[in-house]
N, C-alpha and C positions, 0 to 999 in steps of 0.2 A: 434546336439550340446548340446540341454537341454534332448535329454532323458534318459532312461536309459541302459547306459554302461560299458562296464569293466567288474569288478569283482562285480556286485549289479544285482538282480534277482527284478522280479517286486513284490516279498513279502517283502517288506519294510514295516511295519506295526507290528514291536517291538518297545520296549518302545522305543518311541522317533526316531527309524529307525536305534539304534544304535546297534542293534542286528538282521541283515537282516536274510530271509529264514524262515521257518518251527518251528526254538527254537523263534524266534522273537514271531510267532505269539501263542506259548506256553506259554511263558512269559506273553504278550498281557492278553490272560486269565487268568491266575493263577494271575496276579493283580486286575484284576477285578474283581474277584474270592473274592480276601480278601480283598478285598475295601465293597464289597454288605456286605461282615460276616458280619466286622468290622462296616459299620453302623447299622444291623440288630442288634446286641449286644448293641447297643450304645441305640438305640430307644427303648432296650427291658430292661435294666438298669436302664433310666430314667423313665420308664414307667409301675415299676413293685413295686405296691403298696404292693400289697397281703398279704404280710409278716408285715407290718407297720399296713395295717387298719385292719387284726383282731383283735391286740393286743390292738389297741384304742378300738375298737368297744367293744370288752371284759372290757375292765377298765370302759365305759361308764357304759357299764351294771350292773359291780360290783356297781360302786358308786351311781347308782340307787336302787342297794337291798339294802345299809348299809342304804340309806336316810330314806328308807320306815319301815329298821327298822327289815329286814329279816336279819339280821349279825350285832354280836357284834364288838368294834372294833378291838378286837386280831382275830378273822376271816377274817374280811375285811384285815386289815394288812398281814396275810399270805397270802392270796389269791389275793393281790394285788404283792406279792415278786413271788407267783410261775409263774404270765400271765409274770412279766417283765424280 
């Protein structure tokens, strides 16, 4: 009475069981698939400084040579347009 019958095979296991057999469990993967990308993209976005902290680390640097007195300030001023 409750098992499985008819036209349904016991690969029920697509999205949702709305897609029975072999394409179901196709499906099944190729969304988990781009579920893992999509958060791997997401944590590697949020977490991808590289590009931001050189160009501070350089500015830091700059405005330590002009302090000390190694760069006039028409140098420092270019040299602070070409890092930004």
């Amino acid at each position: 009475m409750y098992g499985q019958g008819g036209n349904f095979s016991t690969w029920l296991c697509g999205i949702g069981g709305f897609i029975p057999g072999p394409l179901g469990m196709i499906m099944t993967v190729i969304l988990w698939g781009l579920a893992l990308v999509l958060a791997f993209k997401a944590i590697q976005y949020l977490f991808s400084w590289s590009g931001k902290g050189k160009s501070i680390r350089s500015l830091n640097i700059l405005k330590e040579r002009y302090a000390a007195g190694e760069l006039n300030k028409s140098e420092f001023e270019q040299m602070k347009r070409d890092i930004s």
